[in-house]
C-alpha positions in Angstrom: 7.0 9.4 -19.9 5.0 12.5 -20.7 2.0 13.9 -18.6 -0.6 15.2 -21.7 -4.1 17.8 -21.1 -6.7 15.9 -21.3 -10.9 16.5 -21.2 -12.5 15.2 -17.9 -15.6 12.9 -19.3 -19.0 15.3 -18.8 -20.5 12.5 -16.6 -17.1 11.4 -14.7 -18.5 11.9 -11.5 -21.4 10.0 -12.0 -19.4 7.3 -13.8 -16.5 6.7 -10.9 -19.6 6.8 -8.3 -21.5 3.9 -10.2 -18.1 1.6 -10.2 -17.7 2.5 -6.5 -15.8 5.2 -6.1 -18.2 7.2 -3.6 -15.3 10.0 -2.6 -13.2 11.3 -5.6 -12.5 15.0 -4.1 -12.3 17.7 -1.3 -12.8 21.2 -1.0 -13.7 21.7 -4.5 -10.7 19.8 -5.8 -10.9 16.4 -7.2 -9.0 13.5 -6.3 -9.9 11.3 -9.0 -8.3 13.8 -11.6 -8.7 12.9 -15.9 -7.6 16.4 -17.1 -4.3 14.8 -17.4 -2.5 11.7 -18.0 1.0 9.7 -18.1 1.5 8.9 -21.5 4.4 5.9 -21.4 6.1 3.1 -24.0 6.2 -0.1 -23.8 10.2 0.2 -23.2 9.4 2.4 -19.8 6.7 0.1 -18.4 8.8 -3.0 -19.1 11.3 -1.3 -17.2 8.7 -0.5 -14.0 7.4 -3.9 -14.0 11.1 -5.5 -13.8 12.4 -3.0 -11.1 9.0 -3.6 -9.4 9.8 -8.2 -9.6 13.5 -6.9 -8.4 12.6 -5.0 -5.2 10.0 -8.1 -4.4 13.1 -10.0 -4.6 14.7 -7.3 -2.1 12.3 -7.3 0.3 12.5 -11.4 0.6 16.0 -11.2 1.3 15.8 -8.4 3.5 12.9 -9.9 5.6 14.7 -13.1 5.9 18.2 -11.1 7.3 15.6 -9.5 10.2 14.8 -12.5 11.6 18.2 -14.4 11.1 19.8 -10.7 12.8 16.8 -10.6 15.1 16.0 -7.5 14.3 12.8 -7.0 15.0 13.4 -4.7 18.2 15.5 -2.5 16.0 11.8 -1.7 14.2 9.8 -0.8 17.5 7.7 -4.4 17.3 7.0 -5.2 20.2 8.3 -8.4 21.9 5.1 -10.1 22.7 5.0 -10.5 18.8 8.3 -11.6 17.7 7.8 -15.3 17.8 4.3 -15.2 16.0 5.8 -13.0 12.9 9.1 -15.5 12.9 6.0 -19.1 12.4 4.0 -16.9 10.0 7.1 -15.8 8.1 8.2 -19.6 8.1 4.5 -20.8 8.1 3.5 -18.9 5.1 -0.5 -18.7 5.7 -2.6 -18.0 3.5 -2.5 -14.5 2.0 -3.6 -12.1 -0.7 0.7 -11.0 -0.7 -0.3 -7.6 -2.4 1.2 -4.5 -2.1 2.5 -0.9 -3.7 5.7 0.1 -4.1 6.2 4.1 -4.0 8.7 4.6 -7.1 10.3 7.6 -7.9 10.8 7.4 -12.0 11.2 10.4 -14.6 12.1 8.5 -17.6 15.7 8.7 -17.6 16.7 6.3 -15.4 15.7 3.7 -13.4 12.8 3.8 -11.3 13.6 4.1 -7.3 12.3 2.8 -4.0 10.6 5.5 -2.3 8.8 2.3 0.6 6.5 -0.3 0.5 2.9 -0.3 1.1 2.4 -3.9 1.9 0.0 -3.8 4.8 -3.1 -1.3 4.4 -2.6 0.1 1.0 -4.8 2.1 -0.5 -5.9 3.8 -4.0 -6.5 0.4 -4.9 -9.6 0.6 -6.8 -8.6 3.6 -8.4 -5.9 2.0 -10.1 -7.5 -1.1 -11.3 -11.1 -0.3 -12.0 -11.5 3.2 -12.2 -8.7 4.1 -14.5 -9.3 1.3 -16.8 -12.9 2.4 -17.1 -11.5 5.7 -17.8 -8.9 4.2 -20.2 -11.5 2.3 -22.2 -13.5 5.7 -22.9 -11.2 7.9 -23.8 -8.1 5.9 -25.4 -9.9 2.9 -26.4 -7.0 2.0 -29.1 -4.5 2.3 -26.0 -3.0 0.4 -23.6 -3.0 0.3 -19.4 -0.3 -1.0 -16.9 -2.9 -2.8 -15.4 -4.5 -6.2 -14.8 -4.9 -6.0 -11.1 -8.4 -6.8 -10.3 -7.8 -10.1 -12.5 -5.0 -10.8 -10.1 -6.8 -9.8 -7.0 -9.7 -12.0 -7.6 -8.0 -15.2 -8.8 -5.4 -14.6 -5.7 -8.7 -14.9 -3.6 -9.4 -18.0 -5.4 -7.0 -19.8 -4.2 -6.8 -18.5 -0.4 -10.9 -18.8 0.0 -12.1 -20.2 3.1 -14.4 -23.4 2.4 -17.8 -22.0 0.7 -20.8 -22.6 2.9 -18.9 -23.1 6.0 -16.9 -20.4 6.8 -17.0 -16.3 6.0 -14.8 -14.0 5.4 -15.2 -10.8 7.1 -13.4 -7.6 6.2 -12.9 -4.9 8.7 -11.8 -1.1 8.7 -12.3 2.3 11.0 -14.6 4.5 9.6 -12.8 8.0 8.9 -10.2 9.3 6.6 -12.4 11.0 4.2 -13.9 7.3 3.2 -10.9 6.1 1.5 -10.1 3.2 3.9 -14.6 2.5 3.2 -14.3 2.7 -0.4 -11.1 0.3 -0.5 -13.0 -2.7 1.9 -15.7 -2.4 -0.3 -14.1 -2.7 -3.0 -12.4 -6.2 -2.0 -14.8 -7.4 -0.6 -16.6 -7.1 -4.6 -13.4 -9.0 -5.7 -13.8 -11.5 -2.7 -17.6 -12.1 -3.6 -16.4 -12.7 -7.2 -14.4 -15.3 -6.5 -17.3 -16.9 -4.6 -16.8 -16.3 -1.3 -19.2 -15.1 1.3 -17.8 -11.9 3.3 -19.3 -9.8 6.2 -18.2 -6.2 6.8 -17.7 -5.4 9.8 -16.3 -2.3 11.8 -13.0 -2.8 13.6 -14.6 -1.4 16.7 -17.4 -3.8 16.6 -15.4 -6.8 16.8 -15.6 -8.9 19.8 -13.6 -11.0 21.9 -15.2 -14.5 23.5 -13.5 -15.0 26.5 -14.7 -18.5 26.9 -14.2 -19.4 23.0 -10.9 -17.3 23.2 -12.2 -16.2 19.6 -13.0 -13.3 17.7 -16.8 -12.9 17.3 -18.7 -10.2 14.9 -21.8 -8.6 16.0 -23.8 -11.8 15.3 -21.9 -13.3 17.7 -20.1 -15.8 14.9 -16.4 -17.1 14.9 -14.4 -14.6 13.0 -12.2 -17.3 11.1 -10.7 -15.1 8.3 -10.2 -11.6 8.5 -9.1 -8.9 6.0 -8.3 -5.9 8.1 -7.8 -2.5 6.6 -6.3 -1.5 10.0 -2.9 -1.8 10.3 -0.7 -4.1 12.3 1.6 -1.6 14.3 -1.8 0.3 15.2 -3.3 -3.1 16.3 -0.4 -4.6 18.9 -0.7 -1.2 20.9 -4.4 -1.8 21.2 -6.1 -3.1 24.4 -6.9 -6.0 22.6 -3.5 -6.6 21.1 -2.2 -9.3 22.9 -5.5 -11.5 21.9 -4.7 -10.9 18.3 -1.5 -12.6 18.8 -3.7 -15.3 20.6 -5.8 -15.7 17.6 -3.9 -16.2 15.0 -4.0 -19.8 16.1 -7.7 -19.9 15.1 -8.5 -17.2 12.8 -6.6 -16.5 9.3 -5.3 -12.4 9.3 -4.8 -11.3 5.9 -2.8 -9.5 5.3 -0.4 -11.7 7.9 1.6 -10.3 11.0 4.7 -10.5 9.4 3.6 -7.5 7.1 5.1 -5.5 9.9 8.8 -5.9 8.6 8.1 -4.8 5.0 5.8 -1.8 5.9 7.9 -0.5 8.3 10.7 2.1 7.2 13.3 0.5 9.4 13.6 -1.9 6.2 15.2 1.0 4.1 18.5 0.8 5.5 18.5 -2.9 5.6 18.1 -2.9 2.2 20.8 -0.3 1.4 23.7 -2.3 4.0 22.7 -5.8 2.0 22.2 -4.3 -1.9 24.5 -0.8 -1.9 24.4 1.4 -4.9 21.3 -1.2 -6.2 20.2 0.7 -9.4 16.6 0.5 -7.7 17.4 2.0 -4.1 18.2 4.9 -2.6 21.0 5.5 0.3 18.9 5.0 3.5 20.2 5.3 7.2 19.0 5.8 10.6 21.8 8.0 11.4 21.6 11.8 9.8 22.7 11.5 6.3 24.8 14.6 4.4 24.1 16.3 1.4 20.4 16.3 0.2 18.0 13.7 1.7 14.6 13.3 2.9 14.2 12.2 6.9 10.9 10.6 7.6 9.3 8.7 10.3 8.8 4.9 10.4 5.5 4.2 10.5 4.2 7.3 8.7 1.2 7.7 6.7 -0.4 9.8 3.6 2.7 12.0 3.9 3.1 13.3 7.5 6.4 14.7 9.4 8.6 14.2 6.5 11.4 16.7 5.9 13.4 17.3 2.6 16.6 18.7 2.9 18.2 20.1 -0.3 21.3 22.3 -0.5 22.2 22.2 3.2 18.6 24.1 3.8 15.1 22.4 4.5 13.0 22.7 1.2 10.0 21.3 2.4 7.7 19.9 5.4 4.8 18.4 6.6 3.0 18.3 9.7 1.9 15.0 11.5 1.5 12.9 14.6 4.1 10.4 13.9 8.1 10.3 14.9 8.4 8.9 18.3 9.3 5.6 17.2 12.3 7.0 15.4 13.4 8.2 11.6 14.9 6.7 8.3 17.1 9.2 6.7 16.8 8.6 2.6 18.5 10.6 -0.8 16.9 12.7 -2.0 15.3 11.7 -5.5 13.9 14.8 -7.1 10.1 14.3 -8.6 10.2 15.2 -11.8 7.3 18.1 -12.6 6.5 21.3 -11.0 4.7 22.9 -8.2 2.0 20.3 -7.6 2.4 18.5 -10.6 5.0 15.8 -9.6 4.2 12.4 -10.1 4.9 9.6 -7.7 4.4 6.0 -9.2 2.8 3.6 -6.8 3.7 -0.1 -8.5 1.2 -3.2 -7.6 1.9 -6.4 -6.9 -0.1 -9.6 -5.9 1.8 -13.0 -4.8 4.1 -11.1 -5.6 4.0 -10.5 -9.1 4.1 -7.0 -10.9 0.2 -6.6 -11.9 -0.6 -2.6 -12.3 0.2 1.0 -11.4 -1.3 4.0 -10.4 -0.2 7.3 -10.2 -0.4 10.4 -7.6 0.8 14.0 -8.2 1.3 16.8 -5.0 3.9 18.7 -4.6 7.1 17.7 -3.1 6.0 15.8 -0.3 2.9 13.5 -1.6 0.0 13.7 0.9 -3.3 13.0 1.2 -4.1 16.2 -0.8 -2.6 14.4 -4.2 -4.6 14.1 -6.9 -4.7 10.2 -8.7 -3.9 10.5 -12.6 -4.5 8.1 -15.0 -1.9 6.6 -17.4 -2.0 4.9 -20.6 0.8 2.9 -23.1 1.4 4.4 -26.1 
């Protein structure tokens, strides 16, 4: 694994912007970032893509002892939800099953769970389109991580609603710089590729029909499936919340309610008690751990209120509006790098197979200031 210079592409901006990629930087600093890469072997991706199947395998187990344990309280969900995640965890619907697994790697040794993106993740077109474009014009004799908009569009395939007689709509809240825009947009392009019809449609514009007991988009249609870019433990402390629980009856959520056990950080320590010392995990708790760890919120996002503790003294924090719903203490893996050139390795899978990987560099918390770097095999 070796991070090389590169020469950003004289056009580059113009290039991601054409394949979608509307908002590639802040500020004067870019986002989208080819003045470096990850160089790695074949040895070292073989070994992401197997510790990536292994912690899939984790997180089945792990799920499954939640519900057998009951659980669920212990993660802040809220009771009026229990019983749908338990018959859509048994049920299986229909679902994309794609997700990013934060990795902490340098190398040496093996790669390690940082969490699970498995609900609303994002830098999704960015590792699949974006940095094989990239790949293709600047090492066209190497090799990329990376088949995961093949995987995203024949996984719709197989889930799509009945052509000509049903829609799928997609739905996000406008803000955070565009990201959570540019990533809807982009699925919905792999959606329409596999031949289904899709609708965008702002979370705040849906509607509910009281006398239908359905959700309706602006045209007043039956929403009947519905890939939300807004997350679950946002959604069942909305007004609305407990007619989503009502609909799942009629309309197909993707990705499914029981995403809320795998994306929460509650599942860290679950994982530690049932696989200790697993070559792929770190020590996680909910009760203070010694020596140096990291202590970070639940049901954080792009970074905020963690705390790394290193040497008895606090190295490095970040501010936020998350922590009331409680903390997951974690070891402390050290980035590999310096200053704000440490890499984090976000690992994709769909159906639950290993299918690409992207990486982000910031300092030694990664927020949503980090900078997404391309890698090729070599």
């Amino acid at each position: 694994m070796q991070r090389i210079d590169c020469t950003p592409r004289p056009d580059w901006q113009s290039r991601v912007e054409e394949l979608g990629l509307v908002w590639h930087g802040a500020n004067g600093q870019p986002y989208w970032d080819e003045s470096a890469a990850y160089r790695f072997s074949a040895d070292q991706i073989a070994e992401i893509e197997s510790a990536t199947a292994e912690l899939y395998r984790l997180f089945l187990i792990a799920g499954q002892h939640v519900l057998d344990h009951d659980l669920l309280g212990d993660f802040g969900i809220p009771d009026f939800c229990h019983q749908a995640i338990r018959e859509a965890w048994d049920g299986e619907p229909a679902a994309l099953n794609y997700g990013r697994f934060d990795l902490g790697y340098d190398g040496s040794g093996p790669p390690k769970l940082f969490e699970f993106n498995c609900d609303t993740p994002t830098s999704l077109l960015e590792a699949s389109v974006i940095q094989w474009d990239w790949k293709e014009s600047v090492f066209p004799q190497a090799d990329q991580f990376n088949s995961l908009h093949e995987a995203l569009v024949s996984r719709w395939r197989v889930i799509a609603p009945p052509r000509g007689t049903s829609m799928l709509h997609l739905t996000y809240v406008d803000g955070n710089m565009g990201e959570d825009a540019v990533t809807v947009a982009y699925m919905a392009d792999t959606a329409r590729e596999a031949g289904i019809d899709t609708q965008l449609i702002q979370t705040t514009s849906l509607g509910w029909d009281s006398a239908r007991r359905r959700f309706v988009d602006l045209d007043n249609r039956p929403i009947d499936a519905l890939f939300h870019l807004y997350p679950w433990e946002w959604m069942v402390h909305e007004p609305f919340a407990r007619e989503v629980i009502e609909s799942l009856s009629s309309t197909l959520w993707i990705e499914p309610v029981w995403k809320m056990i795998w994306s929460n950080k509650a599942i860290l320590p679950v994982l530690w008690r049932l696989f200790p010392d697993h070559p792929n995990l770190l020590e996680a708790s909910r009760s203070p751990l010694s020596g140096d760890h990291v202590t970070k919120p639940l049901l954080a996002r792009e970074g905020a209120n963690i705390r790394i503790f290193k040497g008895g003294a606090l190295l490095a924090q970040s501010d936020g509006d998350y922590g009331e719903e409680g903390h997951v203490h974690q070891r402390l893996f050290t980035l590999p790098g310096t200053g704000d050139r440490r890499p984090v390795l976000g690992s994709w899978v769909v159906n639950g197979e290993p299918v690409g990987m992207g990486i982000r560099e910031d300092g030694p918390i990664t927020g949503n200031g980090a900078r997404f770097i391309p890698h090729i095999l070599a």
